[in-house]
C-alpha positions as CSV (number, residue, x, y, z in Angstrom):
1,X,29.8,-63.4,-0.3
2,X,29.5,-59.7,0.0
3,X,28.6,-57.8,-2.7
4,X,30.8,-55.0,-3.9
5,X,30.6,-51.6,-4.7
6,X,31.5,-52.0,-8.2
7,X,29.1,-54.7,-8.8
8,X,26.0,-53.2,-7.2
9,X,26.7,-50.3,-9.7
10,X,27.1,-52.6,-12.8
11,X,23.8,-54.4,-11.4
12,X,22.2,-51.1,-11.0
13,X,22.9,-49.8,-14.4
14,X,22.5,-53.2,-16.4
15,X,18.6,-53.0,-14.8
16,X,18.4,-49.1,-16.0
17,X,20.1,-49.9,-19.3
18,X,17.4,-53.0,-19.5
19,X,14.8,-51.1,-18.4
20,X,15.1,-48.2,-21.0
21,X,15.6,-50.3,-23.8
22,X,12.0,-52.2,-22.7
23,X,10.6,-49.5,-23.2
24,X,12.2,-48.0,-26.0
25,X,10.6,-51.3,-28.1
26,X,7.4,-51.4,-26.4
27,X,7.0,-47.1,-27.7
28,X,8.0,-48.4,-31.2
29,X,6.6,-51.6,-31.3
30,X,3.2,-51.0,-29.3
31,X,2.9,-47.9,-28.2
32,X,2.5,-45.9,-30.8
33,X,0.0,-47.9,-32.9
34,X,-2.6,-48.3,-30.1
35,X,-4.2,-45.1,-30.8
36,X,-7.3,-44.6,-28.6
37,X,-10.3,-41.8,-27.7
38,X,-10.1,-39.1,-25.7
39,X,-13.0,-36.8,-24.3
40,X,-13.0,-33.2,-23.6
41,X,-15.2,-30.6,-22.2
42,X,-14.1,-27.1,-23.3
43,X,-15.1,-24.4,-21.4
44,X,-16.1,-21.1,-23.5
45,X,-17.2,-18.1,-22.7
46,X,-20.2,-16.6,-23.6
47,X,-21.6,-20.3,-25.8
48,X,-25.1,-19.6,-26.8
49,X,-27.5,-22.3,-25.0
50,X,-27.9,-23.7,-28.6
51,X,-23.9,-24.8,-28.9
52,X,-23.7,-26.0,-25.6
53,X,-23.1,-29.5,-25.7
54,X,-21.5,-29.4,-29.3
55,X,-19.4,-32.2,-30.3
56,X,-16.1,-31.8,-32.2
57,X,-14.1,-34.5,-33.5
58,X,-10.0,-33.6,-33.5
59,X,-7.8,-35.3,-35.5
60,X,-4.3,-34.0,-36.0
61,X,-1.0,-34.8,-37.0
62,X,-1.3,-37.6,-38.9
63,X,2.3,-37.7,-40.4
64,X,1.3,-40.6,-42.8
65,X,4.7,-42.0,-44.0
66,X,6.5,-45.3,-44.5
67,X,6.8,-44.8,-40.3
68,X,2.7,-43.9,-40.4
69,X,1.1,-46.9,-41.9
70,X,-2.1,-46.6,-43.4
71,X,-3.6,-48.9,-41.0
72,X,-3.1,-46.8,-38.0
73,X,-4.8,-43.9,-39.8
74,X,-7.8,-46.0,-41.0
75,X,-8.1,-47.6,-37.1
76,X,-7.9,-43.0,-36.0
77,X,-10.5,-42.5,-38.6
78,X,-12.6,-45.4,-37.6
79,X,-12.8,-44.2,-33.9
80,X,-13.3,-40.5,-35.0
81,X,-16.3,-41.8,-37.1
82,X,-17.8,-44.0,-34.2
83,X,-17.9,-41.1,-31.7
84,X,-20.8,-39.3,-34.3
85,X,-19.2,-35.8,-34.0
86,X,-21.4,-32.7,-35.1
87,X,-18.5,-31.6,-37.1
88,X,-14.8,-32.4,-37.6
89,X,-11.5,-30.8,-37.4
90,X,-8.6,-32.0,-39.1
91,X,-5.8,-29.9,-37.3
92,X,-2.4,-30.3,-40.0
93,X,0.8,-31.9,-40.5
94,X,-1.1,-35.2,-42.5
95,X,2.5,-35.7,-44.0
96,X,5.7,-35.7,-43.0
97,X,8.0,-32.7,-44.4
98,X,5.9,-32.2,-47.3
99,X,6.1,-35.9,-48.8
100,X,4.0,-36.2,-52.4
101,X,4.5,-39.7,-52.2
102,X,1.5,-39.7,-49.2
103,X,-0.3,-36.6,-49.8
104,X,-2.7,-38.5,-52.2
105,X,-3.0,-41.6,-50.1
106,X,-3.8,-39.3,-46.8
107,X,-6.5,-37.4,-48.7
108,X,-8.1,-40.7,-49.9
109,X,-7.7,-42.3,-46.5
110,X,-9.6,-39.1,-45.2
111,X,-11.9,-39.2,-47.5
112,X,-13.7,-41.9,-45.2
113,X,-15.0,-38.6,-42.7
114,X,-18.2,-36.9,-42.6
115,X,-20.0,-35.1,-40.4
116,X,-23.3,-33.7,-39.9
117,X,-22.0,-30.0,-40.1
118,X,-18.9,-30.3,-42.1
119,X,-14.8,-31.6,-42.2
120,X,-12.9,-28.6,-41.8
121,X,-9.1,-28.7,-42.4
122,X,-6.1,-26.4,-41.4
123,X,-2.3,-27.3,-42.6
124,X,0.6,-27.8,-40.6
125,X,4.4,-26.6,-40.7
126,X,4.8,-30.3,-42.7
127,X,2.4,-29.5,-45.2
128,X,3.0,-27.7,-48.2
129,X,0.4,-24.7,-49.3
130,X,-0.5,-26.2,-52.8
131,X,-0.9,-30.3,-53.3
132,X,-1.6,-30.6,-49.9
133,X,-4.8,-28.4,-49.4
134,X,-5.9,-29.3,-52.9
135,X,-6.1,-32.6,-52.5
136,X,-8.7,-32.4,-49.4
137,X,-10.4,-30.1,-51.0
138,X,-10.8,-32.7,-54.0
139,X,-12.6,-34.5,-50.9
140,X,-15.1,-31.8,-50.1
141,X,-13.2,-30.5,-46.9
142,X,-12.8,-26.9,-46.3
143,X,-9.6,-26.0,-46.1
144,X,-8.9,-22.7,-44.0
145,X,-5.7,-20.9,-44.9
146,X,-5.7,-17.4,-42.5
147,X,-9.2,-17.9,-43.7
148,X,-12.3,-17.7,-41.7
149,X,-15.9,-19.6,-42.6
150,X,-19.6,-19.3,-40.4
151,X,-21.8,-22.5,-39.8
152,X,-25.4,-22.0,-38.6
153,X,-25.9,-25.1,-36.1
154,X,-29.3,-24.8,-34.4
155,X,-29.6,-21.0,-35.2
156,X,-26.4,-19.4,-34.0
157,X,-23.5,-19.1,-35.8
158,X,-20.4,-20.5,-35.0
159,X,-17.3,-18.9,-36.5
160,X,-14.3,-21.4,-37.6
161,X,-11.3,-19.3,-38.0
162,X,-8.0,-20.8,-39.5
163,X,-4.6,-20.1,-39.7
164,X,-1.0,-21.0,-41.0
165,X,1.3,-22.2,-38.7
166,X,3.3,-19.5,-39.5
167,X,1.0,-17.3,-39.0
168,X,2.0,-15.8,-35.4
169,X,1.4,-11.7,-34.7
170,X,-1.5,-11.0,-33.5
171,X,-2.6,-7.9,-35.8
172,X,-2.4,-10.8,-38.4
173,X,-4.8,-12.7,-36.5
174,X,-6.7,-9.8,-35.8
175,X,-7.2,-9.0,-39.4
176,X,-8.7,-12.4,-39.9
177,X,-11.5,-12.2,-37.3
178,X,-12.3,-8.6,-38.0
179,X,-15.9,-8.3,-38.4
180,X,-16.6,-12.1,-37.2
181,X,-20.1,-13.2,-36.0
182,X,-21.3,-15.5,-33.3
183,X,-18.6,-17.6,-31.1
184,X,-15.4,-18.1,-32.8
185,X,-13.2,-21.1,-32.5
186,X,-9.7,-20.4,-33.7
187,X,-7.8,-23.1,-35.2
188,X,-4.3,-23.5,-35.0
189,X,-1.5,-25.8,-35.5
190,X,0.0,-24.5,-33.0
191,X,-0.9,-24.1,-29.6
192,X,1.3,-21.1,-28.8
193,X,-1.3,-19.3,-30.7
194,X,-2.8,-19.6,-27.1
195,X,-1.3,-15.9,-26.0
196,X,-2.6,-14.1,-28.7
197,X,-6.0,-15.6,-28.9
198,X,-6.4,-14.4,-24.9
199,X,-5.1,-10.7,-26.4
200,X,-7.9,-11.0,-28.8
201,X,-10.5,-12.4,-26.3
202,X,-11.1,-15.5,-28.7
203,X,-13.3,-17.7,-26.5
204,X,-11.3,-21.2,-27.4
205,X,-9.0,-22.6,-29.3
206,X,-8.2,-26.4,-30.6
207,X,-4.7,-27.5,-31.5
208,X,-2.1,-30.0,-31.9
209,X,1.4,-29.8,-33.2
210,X,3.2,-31.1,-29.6
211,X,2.2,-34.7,-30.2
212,X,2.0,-34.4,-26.4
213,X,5.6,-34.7,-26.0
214,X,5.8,-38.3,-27.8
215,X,8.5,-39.1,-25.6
216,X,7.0,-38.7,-21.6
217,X,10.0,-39.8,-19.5
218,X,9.0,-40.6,-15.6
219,X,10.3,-38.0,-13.4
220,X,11.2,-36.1,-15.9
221,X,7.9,-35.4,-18.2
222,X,8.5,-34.2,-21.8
223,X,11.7,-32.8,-23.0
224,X,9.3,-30.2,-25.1
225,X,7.3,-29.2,-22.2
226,X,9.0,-25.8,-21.7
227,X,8.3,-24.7,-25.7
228,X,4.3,-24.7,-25.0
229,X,1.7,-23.4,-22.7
230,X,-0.2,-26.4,-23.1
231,X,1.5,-29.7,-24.4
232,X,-1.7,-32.1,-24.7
233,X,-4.7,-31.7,-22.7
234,X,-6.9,-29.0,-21.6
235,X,-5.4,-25.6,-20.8
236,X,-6.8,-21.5,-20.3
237,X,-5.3,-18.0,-20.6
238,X,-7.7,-15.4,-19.2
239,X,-10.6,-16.2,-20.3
240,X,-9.6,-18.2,-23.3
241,X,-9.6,-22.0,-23.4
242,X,-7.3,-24.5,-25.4
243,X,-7.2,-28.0,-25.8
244,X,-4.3,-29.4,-27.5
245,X,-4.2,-33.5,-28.8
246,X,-1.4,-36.0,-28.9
247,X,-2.1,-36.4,-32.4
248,X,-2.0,-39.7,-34.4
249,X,1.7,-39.9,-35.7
250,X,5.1,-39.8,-34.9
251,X,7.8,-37.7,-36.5
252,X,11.7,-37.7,-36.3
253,X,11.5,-41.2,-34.3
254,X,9.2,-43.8,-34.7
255,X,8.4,-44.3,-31.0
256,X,6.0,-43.0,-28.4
257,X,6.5,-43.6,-24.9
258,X,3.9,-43.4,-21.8
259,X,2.3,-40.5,-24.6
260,X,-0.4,-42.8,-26.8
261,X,-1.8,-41.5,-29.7
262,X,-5.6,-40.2,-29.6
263,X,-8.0,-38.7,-31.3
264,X,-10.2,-36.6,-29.6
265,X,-14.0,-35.4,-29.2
266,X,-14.1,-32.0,-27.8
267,X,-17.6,-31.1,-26.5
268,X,-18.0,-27.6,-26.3
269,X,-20.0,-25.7,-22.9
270,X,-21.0,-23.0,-21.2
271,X,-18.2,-21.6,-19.4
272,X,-20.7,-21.2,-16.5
273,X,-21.5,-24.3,-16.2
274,X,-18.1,-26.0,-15.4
């Protein structure tokens, strides 16, 4: 019997409609809990000889909730700790919109990290500017608030400069590094801080805030694709370099799809030598 019109449409939307709700449970169910490792090389001008090769653990947007189970943070953390990073950055948003009910039970859950050169911290547009930051620094993190801090790491200095998310012109930012010594890494929540780190000729940059899209349709890529120079990955404006993680979390929807959460170990080199 021939098949009709009408009927190869029905068949050909009840297999799209089938399709797309696969994989609407496989993001919430799966998906979104298998959080893995990703490497990096970052590229940065001017590195002394004695940073190249410096290793950087990333870990952003943790959004621990009722939708963020403690489990997946511990199962970040564990990876992050496995990877023996020379320091650690802890990029913001550890909460979702500001929740009390997790700030204390994110810090302790952090509390875990160490590194041989320090756990440095930055907040996120979800985290408040008071119970958040004092809570990892009741762990021994520093917590950079458009501040800026020096390590010495095999005689040079490295500068760690971090801002608010809503931090944003660049005479702001400019105010900040004023004066800074050695190379300086800016962090920032957010990775559109990209365009005025180049203005500034900061070196590089490390970032998070897009969750890499969360939602990566094929053929279509991320809805928020067009809101960010970078979305996830490795990314350069003039001679300044970003790379921007996928984060741990979710936030609005509890679903991740063809976009796995990560942490990340950035190794910083020689721009030269790419």
């Amino acid at each position: 019997m021939p098949i009709t019109r009408r009927a190869a449409i029905k068949a050909v939307l009840a297999t799209t409609l089938g399709s797309a709700a696969g994989g609407a449970t496989y993001g919430i169910a799966f998906e979104r809990h298998w959080v893995g490792m990703t490497s990096a090389t970052l590229p940065v001008s001017g590195l002394p000889p004695a940073l190249d090769g410096l290793r950087i653990g990333l870990i952003t947007d943790i959004h621990h909730s009722r939708l963020v189970p403690a489990v997946d943070v511990s199962r970040a953390l564990d990876l992050a700790m496995s990877a023996r990073p020379d320091l650690i950055v802890l990029g913001g948003d550890y909460v979702t919109f500001g929740d009390r009910a997790f700030v204390g039970p994110v810090a302790e859950l952090l509390g875990s990290l160490s590194a041989p050169h320090g756990v440095f911290a930055i907040l996120g547009n979800h985290d408040d500017d008071r119970d958040m930051p004092t809570a990892l620094m009741g762990r021994g993190f520093v917590v950079l608030k458009d501040q800026r801090t020096q390590v010495s790491i095999r005689g040079e200095t490295l500068t760690l400069a971090g801002i608010r998310f809503w931090t944003r012109r660049a005479a702001n930012i400019a105010r900040l590094l004023k004066g800074s010594e050695g190379t300086t890494l800016l962090l920032a929540h957010d990775p559109r801080r990209l365009a005025e780190a180049a203005e500034l000729n900061v070196p590089a940059v490390l970032s998070g805030h897009t969750h890499g899209g969360q939602i990566v349709l094929p053929g279509v890529g991320a809805i928020a694709r067009r809101s960010f120079p970078v979305l996830a990955g490795l990314g350069r404006r003039r001679d300044t370099s970003i790379f921007v993680s996928r984060g741990v979390g979710t936030v609005y929807v509890p679903i991740r799809i063809n976009c796995p959460p990560e942490v990340a170990l950035v190794t910083l080199r020689r721009r030269s030598e790419i």
